[in-house]
Biopython code that builds the backbone (N, CA, C, O; Angstrom):
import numpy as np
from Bio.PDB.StructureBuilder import StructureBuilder

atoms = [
    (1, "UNK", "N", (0.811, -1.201, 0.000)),
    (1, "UNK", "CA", (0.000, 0.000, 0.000)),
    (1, "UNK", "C", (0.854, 1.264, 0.000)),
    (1, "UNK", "O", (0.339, 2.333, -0.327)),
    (2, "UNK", "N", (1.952, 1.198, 0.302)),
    (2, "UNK", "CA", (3.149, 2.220, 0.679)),
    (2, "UNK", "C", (3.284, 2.806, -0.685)),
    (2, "UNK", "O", (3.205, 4.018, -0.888)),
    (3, "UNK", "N", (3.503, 1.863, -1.672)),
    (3, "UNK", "CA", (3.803, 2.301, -3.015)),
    (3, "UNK", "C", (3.028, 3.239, -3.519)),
    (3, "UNK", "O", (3.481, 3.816, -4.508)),
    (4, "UNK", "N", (1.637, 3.673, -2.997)),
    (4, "UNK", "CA", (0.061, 4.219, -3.581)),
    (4, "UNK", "C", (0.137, 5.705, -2.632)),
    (4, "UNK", "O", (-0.873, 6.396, -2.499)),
    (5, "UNK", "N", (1.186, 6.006, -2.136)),
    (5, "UNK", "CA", (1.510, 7.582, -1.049)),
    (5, "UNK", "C", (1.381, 8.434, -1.840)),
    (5, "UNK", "O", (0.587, 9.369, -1.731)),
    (6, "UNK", "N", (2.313, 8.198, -2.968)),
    (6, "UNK", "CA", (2.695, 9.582, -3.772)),
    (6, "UNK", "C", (1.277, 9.906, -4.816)),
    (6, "UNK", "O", (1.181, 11.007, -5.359)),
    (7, "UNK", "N", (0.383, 8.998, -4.988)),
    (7, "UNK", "CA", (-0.893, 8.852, -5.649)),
    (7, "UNK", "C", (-1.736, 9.898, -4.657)),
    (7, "UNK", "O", (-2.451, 10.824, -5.042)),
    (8, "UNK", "N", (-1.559, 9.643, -3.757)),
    (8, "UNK", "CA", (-2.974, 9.855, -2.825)),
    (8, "UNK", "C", (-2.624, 11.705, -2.875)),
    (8, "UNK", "O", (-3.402, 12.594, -3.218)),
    (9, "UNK", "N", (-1.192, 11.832, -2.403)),
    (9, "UNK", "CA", (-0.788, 13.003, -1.808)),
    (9, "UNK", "C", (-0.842, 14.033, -3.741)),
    (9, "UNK", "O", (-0.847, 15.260, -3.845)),
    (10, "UNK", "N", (-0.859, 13.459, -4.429)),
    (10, "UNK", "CA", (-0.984, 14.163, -5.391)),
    (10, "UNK", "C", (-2.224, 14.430, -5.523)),
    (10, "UNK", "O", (-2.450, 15.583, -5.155)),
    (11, "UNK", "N", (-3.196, 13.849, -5.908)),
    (11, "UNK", "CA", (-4.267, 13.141, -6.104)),
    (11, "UNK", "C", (-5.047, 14.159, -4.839)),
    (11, "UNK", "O", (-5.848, 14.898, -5.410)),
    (12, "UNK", "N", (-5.045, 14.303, -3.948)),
    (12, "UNK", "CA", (-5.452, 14.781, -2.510)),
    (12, "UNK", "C", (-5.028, 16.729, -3.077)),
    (12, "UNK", "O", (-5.949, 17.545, -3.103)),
    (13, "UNK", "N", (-3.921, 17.046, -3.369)),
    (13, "UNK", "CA", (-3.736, 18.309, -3.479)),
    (13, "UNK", "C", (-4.842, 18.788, -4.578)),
    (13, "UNK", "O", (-5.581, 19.767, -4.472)),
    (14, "UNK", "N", (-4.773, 17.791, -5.742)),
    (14, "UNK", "CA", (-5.329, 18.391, -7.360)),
    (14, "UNK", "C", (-6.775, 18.312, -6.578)),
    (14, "UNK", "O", (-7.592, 19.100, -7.056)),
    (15, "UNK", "N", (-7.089, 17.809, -5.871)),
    (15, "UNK", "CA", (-8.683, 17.925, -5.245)),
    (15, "UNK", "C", (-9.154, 18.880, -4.537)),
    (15, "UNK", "O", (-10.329, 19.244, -4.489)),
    (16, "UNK", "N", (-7.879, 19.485, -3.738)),
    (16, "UNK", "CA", (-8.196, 20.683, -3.035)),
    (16, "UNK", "C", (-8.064, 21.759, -3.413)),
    (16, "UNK", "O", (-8.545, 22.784, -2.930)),
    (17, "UNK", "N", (-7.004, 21.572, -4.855)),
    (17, "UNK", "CA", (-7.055, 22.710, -5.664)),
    (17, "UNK", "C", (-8.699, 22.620, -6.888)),
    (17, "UNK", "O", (-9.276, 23.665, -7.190)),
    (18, "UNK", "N", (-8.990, 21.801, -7.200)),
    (18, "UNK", "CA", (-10.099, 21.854, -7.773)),
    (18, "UNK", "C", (-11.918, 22.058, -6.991)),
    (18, "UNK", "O", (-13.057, 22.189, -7.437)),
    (19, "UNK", "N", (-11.426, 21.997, -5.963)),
    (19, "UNK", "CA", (-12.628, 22.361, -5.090)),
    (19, "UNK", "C", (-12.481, 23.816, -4.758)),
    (19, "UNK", "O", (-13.410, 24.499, -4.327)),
    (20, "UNK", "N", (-11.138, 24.302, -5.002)),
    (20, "UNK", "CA", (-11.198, 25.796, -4.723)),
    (20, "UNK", "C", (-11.826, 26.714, -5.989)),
    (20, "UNK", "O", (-12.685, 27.594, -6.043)),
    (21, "UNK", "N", (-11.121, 26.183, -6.789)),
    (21, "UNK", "CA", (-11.447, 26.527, -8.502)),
    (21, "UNK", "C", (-12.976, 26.496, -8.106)),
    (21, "UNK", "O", (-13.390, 27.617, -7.810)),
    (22, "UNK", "N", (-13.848, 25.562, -8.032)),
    (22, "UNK", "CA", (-15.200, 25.677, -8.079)),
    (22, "UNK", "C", (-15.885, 25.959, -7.066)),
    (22, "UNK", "O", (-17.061, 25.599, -7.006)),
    (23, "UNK", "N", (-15.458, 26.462, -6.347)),
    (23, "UNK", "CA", (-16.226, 27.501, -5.270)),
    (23, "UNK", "C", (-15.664, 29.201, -5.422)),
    (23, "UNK", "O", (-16.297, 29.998, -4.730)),
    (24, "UNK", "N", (-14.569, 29.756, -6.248)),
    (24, "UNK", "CA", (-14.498, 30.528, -6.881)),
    (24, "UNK", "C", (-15.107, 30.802, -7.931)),
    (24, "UNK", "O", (-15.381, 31.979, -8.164)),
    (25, "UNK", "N", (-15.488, 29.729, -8.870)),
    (25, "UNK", "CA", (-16.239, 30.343, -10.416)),
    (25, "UNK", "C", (-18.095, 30.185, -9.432)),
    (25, "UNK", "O", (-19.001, 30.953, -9.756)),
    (26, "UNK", "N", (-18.314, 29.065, -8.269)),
    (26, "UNK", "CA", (-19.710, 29.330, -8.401)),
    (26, "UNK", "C", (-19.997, 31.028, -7.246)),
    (26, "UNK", "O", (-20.980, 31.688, -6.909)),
    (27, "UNK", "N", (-18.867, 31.079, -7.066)),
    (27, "UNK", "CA", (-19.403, 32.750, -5.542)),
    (27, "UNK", "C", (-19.614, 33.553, -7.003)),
    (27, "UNK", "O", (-20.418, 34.485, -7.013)),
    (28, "UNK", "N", (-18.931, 33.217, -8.181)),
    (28, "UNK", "CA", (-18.862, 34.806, -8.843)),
    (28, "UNK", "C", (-20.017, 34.246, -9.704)),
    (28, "UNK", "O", (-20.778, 35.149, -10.051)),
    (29, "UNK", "N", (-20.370, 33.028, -10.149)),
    (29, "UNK", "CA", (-21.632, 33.043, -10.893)),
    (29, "UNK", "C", (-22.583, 33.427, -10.246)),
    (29, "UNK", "O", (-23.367, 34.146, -10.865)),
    (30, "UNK", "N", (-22.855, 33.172, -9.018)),
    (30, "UNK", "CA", (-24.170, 33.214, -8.053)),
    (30, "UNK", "C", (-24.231, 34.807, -7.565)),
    (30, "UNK", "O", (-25.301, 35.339, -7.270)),
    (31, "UNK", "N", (-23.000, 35.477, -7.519)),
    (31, "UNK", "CA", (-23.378, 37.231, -7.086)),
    (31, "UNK", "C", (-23.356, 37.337, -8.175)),
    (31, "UNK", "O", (-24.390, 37.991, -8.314)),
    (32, "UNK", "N", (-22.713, 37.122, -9.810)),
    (32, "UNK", "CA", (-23.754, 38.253, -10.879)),
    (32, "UNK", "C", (-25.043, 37.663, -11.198)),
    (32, "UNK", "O", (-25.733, 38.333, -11.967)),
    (33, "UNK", "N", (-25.614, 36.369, -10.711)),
    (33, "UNK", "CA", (-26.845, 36.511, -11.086)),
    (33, "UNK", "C", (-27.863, 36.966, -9.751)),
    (33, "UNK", "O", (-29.040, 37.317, -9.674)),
    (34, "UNK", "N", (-26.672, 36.748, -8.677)),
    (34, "UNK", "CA", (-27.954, 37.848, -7.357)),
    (34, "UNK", "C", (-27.678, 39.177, -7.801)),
    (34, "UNK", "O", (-28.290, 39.994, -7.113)),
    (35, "UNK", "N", (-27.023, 39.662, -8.644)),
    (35, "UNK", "CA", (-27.264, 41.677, -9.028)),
    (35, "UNK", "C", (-27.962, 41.511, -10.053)),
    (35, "UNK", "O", (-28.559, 42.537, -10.379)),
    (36, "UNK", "N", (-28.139, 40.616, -10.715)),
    (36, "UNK", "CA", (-28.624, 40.746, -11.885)),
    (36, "UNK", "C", (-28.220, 41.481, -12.920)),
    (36, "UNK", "O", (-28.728, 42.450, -13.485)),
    (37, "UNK", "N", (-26.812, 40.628, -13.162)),
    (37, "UNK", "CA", (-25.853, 40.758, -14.344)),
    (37, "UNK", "C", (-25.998, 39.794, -15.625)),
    (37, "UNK", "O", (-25.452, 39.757, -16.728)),
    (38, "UNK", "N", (-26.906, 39.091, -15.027)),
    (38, "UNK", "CA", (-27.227, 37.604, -15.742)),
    (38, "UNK", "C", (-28.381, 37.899, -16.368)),
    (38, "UNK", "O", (-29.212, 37.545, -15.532)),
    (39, "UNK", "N", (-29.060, 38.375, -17.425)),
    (39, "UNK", "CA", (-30.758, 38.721, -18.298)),
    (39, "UNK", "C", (-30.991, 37.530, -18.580)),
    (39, "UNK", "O", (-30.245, 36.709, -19.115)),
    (40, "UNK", "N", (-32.031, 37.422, -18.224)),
    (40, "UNK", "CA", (-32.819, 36.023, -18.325)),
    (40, "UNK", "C", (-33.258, 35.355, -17.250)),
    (40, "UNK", "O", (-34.281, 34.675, -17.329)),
    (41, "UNK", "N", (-32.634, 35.444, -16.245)),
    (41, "UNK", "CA", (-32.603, 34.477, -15.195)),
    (41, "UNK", "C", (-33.412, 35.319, -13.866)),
    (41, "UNK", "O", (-33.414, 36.548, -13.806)),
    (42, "UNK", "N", (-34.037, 34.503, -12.909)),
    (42, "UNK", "CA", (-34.192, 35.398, -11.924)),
    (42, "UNK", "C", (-33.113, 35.760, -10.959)),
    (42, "UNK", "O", (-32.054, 35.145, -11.078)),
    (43, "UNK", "N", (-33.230, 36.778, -9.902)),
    (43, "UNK", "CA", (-32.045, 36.766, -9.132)),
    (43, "UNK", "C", (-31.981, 35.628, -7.972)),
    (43, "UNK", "O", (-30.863, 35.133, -7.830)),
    (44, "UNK", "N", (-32.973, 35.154, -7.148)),
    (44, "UNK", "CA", (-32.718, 33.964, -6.594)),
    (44, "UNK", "C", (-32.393, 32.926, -7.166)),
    (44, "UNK", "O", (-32.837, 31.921, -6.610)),
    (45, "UNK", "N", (-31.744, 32.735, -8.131)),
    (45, "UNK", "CA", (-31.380, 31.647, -8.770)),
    (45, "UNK", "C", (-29.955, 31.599, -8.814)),
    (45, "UNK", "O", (-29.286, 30.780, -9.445)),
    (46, "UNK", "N", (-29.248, 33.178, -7.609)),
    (46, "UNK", "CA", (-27.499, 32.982, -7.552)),
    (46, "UNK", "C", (-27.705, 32.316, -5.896)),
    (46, "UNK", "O", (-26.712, 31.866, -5.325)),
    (47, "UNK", "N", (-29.016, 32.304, -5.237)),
    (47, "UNK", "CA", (-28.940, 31.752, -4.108)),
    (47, "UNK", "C", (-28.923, 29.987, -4.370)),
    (47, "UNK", "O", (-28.533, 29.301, -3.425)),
    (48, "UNK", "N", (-29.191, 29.550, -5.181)),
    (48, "UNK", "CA", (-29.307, 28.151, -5.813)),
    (48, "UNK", "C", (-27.701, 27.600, -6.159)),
    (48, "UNK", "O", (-27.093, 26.570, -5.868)),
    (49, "UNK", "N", (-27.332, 28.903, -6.973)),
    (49, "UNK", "CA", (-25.899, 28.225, -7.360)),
    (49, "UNK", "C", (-24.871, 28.389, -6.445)),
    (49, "UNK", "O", (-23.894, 27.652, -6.312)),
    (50, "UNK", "N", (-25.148, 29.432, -5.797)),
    (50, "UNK", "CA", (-23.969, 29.136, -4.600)),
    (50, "UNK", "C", (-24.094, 28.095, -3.810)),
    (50, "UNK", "O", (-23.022, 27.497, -3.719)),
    (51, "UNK", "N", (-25.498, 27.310, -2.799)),
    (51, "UNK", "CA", (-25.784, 26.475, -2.322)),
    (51, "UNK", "C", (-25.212, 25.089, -2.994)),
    (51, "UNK", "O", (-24.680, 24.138, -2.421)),
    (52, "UNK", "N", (-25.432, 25.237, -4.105)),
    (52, "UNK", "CA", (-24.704, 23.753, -4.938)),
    (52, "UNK", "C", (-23.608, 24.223, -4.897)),
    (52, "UNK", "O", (-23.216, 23.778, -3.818)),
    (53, "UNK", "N", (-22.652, 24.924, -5.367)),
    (53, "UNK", "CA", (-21.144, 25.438, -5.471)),
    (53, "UNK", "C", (-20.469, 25.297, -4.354)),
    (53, "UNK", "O", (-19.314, 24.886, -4.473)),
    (54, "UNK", "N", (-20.946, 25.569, -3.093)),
    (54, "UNK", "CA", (-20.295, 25.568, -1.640)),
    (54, "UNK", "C", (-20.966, 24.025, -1.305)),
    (54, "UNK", "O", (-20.511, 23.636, -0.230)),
    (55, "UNK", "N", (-21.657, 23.301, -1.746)),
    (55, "UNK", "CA", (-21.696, 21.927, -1.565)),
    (55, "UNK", "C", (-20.959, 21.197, -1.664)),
    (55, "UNK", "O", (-20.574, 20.344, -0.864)),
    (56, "UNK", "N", (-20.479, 21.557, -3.242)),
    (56, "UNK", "CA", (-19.733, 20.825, -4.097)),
    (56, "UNK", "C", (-18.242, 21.099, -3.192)),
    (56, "UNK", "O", (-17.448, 20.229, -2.835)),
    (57, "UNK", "N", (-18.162, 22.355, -2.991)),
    (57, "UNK", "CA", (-16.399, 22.799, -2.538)),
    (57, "UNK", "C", (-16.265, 21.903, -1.278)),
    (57, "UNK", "O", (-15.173, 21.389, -1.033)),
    (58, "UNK", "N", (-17.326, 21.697, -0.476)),
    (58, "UNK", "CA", (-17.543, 21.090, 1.021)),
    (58, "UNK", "C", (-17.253, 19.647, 0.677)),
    (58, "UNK", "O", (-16.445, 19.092, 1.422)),
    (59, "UNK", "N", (-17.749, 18.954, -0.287)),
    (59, "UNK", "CA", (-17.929, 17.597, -0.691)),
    (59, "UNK", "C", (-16.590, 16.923, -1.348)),
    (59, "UNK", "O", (-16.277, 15.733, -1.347)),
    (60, "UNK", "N", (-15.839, 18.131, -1.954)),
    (60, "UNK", "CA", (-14.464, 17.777, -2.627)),
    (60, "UNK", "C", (-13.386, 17.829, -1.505)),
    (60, "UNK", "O", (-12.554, 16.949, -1.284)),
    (61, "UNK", "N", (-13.539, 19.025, -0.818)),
    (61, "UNK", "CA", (-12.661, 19.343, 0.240)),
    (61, "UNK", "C", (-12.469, 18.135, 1.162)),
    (61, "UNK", "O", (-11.406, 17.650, 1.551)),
    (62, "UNK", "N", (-13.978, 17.675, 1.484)),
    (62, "UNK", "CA", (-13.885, 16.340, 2.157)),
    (62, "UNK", "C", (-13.385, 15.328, 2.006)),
    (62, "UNK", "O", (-13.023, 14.617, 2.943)),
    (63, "UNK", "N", (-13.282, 15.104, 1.067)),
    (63, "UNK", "CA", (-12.636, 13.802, 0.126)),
    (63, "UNK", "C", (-11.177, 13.807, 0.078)),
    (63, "UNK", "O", (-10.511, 12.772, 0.093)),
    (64, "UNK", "N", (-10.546, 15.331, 0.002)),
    (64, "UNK", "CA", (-9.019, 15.299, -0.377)),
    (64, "UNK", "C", (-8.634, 15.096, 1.266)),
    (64, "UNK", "O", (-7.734, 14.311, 1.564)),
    (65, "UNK", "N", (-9.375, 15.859, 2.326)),
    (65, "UNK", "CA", (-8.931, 15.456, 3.568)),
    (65, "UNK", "C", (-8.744, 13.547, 3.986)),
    (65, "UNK", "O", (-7.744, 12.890, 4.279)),
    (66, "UNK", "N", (-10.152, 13.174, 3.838)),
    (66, "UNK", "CA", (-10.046, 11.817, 3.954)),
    (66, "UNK", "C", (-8.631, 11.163, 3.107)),
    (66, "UNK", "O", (-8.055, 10.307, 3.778)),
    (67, "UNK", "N", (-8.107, 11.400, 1.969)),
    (67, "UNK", "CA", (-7.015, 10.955, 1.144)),
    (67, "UNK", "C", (-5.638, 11.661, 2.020)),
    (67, "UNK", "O", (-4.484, 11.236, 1.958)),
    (68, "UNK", "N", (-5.967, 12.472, 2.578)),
    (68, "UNK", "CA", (-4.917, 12.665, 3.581)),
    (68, "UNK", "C", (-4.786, 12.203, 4.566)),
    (68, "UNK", "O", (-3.621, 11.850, 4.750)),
    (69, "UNK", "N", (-5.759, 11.912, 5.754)),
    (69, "UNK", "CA", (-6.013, 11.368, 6.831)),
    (69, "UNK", "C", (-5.202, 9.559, 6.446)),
    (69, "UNK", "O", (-4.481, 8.924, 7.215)),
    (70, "UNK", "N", (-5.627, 9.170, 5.124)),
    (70, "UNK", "CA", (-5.593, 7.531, 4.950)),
    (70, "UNK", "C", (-3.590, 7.630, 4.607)),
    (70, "UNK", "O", (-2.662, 6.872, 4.892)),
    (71, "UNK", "N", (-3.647, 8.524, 4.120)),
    (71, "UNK", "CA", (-1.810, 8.613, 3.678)),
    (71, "UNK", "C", (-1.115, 8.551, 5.719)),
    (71, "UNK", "O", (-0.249, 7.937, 6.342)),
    (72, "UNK", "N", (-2.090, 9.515, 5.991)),
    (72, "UNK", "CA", (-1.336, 9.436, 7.515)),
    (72, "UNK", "C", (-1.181, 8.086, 8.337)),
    (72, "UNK", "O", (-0.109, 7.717, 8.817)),
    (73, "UNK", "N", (-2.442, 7.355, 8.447)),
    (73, "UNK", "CA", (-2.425, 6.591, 8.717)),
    (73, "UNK", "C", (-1.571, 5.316, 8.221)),
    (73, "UNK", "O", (-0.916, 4.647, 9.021)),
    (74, "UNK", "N", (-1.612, 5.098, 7.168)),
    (74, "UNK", "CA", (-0.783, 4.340, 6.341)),
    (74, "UNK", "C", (0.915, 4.549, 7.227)),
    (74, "UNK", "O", (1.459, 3.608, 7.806)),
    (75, "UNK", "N", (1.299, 5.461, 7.175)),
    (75, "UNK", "CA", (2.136, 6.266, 7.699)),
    (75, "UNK", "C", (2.541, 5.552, 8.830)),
    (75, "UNK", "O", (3.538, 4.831, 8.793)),
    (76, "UNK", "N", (1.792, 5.700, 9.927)),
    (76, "UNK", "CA", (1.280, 5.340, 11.149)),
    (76, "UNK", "C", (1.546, 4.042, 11.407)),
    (76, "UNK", "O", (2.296, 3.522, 12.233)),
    (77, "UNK", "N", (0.775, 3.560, 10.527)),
    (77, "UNK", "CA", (0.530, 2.216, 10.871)),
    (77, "UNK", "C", (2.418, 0.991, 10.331)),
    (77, "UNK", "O", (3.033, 0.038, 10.809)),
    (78, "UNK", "N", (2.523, 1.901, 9.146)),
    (78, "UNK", "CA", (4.181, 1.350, 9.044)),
    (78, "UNK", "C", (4.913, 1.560, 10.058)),
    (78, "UNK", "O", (5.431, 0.538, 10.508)),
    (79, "UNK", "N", (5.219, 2.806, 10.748)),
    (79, "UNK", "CA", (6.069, 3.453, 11.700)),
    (79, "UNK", "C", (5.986, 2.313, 12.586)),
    (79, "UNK", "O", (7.086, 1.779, 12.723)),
    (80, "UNK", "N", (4.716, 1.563, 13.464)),
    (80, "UNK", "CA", (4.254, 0.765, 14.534)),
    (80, "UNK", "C", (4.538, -0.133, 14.095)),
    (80, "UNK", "O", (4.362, -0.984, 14.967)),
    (81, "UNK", "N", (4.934, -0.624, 13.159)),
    (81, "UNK", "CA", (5.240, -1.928, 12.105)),
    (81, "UNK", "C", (6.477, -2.183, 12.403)),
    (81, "UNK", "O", (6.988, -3.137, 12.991)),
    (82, "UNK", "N", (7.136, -0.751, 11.704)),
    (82, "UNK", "CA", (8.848, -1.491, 12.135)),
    (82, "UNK", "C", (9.185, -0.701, 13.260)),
    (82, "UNK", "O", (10.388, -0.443, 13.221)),
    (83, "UNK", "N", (8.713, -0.287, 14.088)),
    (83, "UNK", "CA", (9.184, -0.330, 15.671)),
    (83, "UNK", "C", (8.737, -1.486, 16.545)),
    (83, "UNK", "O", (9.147, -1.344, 17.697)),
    (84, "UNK", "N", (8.112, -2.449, 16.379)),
    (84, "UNK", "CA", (7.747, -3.643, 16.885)),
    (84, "UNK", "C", (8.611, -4.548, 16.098)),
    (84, "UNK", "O", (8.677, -5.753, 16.340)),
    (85, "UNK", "N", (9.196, -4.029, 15.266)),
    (85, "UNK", "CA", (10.032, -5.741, 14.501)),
    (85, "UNK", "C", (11.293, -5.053, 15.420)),
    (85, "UNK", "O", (11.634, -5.759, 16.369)),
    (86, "UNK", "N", (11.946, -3.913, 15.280)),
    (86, "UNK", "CA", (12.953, -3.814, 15.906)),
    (86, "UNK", "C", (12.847, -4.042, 17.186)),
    (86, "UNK", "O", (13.864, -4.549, 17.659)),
    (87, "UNK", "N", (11.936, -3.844, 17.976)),
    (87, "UNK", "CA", (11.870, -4.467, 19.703)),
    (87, "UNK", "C", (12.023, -5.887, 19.532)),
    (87, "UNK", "O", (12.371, -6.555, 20.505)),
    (88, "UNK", "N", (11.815, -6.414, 18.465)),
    (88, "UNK", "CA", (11.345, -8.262, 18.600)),
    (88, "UNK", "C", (12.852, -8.285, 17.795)),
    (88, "UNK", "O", (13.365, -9.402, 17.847)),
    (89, "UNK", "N", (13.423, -7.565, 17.275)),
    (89, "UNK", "CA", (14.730, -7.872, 16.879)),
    (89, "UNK", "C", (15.580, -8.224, 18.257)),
    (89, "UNK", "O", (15.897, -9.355, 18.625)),
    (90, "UNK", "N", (15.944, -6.649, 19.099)),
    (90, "UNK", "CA", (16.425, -6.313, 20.280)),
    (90, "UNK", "C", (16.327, -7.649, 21.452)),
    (90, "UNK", "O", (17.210, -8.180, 22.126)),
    (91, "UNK", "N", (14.765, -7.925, 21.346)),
    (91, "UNK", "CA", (14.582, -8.892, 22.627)),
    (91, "UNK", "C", (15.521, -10.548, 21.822)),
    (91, "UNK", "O", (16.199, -11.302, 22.520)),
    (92, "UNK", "N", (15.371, -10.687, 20.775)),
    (92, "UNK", "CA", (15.811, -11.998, 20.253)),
    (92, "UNK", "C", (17.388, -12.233, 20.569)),
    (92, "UNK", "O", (17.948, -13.270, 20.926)),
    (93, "UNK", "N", (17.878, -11.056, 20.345)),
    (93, "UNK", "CA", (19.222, -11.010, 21.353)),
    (93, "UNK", "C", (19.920, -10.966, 22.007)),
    (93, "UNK", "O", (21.095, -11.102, 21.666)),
]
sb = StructureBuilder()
sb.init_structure("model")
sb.init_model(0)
sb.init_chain("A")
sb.init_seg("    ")
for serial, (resi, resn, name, xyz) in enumerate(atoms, 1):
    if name == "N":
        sb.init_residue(resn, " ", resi, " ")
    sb.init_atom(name, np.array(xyz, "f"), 0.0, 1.0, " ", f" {name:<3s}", serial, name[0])
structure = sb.get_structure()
């Protein structure tokens, strides 16, 4: 699983950079159509797209954390791995 780090930690950034990207394009879609920069549309309809846009940023954000949290652990869980082989080394001698 060790081999799959540099995946996650990449993989985990491009997510948090793409959840930023789209909670930037939906704040600026959703205030020009709450001024009503947008013809056609009503203006509660930038209260709609921000609600999905800050969903979406909440829902991605979440995901790249969890891909971080699992790299840590991974982490973790090796570290406890070979500090117990080296005690069971130590005691064998």
């Amino acid at each position: 699983m060790r081999e799959h780090l540099g995946f996650l930690r990449t993989s985990s950034t491009a997510v948090k950079v793409a959840a930023w990207i789209f909670l930037c394009l939906g704040i600026t879609g959703g205030v020009s159509l709450l001024l009503g920069l947008v013809p056609g549309n009503p203006r509660w309809m930038g209260l709609i797209v921000l609600a999905i846009y800050a969903f979406l940023f909440f829902f991605l954000y979440l995901i790249a954390k969890i891909a971080d949290l699992l790299t840590r652990i991974i982490n973790e869980v090796h570290a406890i791995k070979n500090n117990g082989m080296d005690k069971e080394d130590k005691c064998a001698s």
